[in-house]
Phi, psi and omega in degrees: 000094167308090175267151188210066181082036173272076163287348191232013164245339186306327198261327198278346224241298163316315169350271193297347196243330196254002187245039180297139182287334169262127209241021159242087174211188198196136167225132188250115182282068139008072152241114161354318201209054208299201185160138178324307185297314147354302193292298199303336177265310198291319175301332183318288204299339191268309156343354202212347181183117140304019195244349176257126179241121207251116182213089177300093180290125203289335172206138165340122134312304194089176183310284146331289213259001186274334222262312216269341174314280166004280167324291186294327174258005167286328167281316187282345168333284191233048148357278199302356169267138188276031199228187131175145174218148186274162177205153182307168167280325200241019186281201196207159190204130163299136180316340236216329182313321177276342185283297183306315109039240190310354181263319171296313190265357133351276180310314200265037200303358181256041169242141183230034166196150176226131192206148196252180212257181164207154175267156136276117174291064180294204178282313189245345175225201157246136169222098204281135192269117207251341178332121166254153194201073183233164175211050182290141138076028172269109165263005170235124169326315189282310175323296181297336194284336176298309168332297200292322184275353170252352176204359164342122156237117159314283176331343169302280179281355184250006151254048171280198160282094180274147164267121174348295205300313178295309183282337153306274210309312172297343175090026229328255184267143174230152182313063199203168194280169192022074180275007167291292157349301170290336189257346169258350168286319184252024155268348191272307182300357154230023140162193185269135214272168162177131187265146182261147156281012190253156185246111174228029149255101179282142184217114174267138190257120170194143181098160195242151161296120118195166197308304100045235166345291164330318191279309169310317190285324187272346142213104188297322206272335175170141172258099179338126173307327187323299195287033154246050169244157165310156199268344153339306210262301143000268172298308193304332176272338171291294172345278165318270286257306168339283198262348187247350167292281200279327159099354218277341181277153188345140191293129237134283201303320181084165183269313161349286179301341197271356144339310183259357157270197312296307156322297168318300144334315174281313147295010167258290187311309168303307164332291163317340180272342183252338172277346153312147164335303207248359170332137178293343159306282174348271210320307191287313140344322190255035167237346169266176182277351176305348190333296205259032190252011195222123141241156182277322164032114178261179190261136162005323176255014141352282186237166199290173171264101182238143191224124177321127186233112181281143158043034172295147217271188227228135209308326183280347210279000000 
């Protein structure tokens, strides 16, 4: 648990994480900004379960690095566990979550991430997010990275279930904007993604997307010239450096091939950058007169797929 000031959300997120039906994990706690209050709901709660590890930095990380800590001190913790996932200060888990998890990449040994179906947790309402998104039975890597480039919800799958050994491999957050992304684009190169269908994440919303943002939260201390390049260009160079230099993909794959997943990668990614909705073409189109003869429209798989829950019952009911 990458943490960051939540006290007052923090005991229901513990709650919902200690009364899980598969009861072997250890959540080890991070916090970016520590604080009496903080301190004060977890010792309540670690008085009551040993399964909670309380560990306060000592100076800012920012997001990247608090997030790639997370990891690093979760391995060194619990060497011998084959799973792991970050979760929020302030979400909410179904009782079942970790269970269904863990039963899918059980079954499933060439999956190397498992993710549930999730709700959004506004202020006055719900909104359950329905995307289907898997690379279940996909056995060529470029195949999936194509899957990926068309219906990816990141923000989504990267708080799912990793098998440790893969996600160590992918290098788990690198310095670059949307870096969820980058890391689950180079996990589909080592095996397959698989959606749980149940909706067993509660997620809370708050705050607007941009990049902008992304740069203050994720280096508090200076922000690296790279991340004003397209994020293309970015992922795509981590990417080469990884699989065609570093030799780092599926056993096999070789660095040649992994050149030509990376090339691919670049091309898709670079696609997906021009066809979104907010792409710096758009933006430049509705400031010419071409306006009204070019549309911008964005396509249909944009945006997620959400379908309105009135009066939704509560993660446990």
């Amino acid at each position: 648990m990458p943490a960051y000031n939540r006290p007052d959300a923090l005991p229901r997120a513990l709650e919902t994480l200690l009364s899980q039906t598969f009861d072997e994990f250890a959540v080890v706690i991070v916090d970016d900004k520590p604080s009496a209050e903080v301190r004060a709901v977890v010792d309540r709660y670690a008085a009551l379960d040993g399964r909670l590890v309380y560990e306060p930095n000592s100076q800012r990380l920012g997001m990247i690095g608090n997030w790639r800590k997370a990891f690093e001190r979760g391995r060194e913790l619990y060497p011998s566990s084959d799973y792991f996932a970050w979760v929020s200060d302030h979400d909410m888990w179904h009782p079942r979550w970790l269970e269904a998890l863990v039963e899918t990449l059980d079954r499933h040994p060439r999956g190397v991430l498992a993710y549930p179906l999730m709700q959004r947790v506004y202020e006055r309402h719900r909104r359950s997010v329905t995307r289907r998104f898997e690379t279940r039975g996909t056995a060529s890597p470029v195949r999936r990275l194509r899957t990926a480039q068309k219906g990816m919800a990141a923000g989504n799958c990267v708080y799912g279930l990793f098998r440790a050994s893969a996600l160590e491999r992918a290098g788990v957050f690198r310095p670059v904007l949307a870096p969820d992304r980058q890391v689950i684009v180079e996990c589909l190169a080592l095996g397959e993604c698989l959606q749980v269908p149940e909706i067993l994440w509660y997620r809370e919303v708050a705050g607007e997307f941009s990049y902008g943002r992304q740069r203050r939260m994720f280096f508090p201390t200076g922000i690296p010239l790279h991340t004003y390049l397209p994020t293309t260009v970015q992922h795509v160079s981590v990417l080469f450096w990884d699989l065609a230099v570093r030799g780092i993909g599926r056993p096999g794959m070789g660095r040649a091939a992994g050149a030509v997943y990376a090339g691919a990668a670049l091309w898709f990614e670079s696609r997906r950058e021009l066809l979104k909705p907010d792409a710096w073409w758009r933006e430049m189109l509705r400031k010419t007169p071409l306006k009204p003869w070019i549309s911008t429209r964005p396509r249909a798989d944009d945006a997620d797929d959400e379908t309105p829950v009135a009066n939704a019952p509560g993660p446990i009911a």
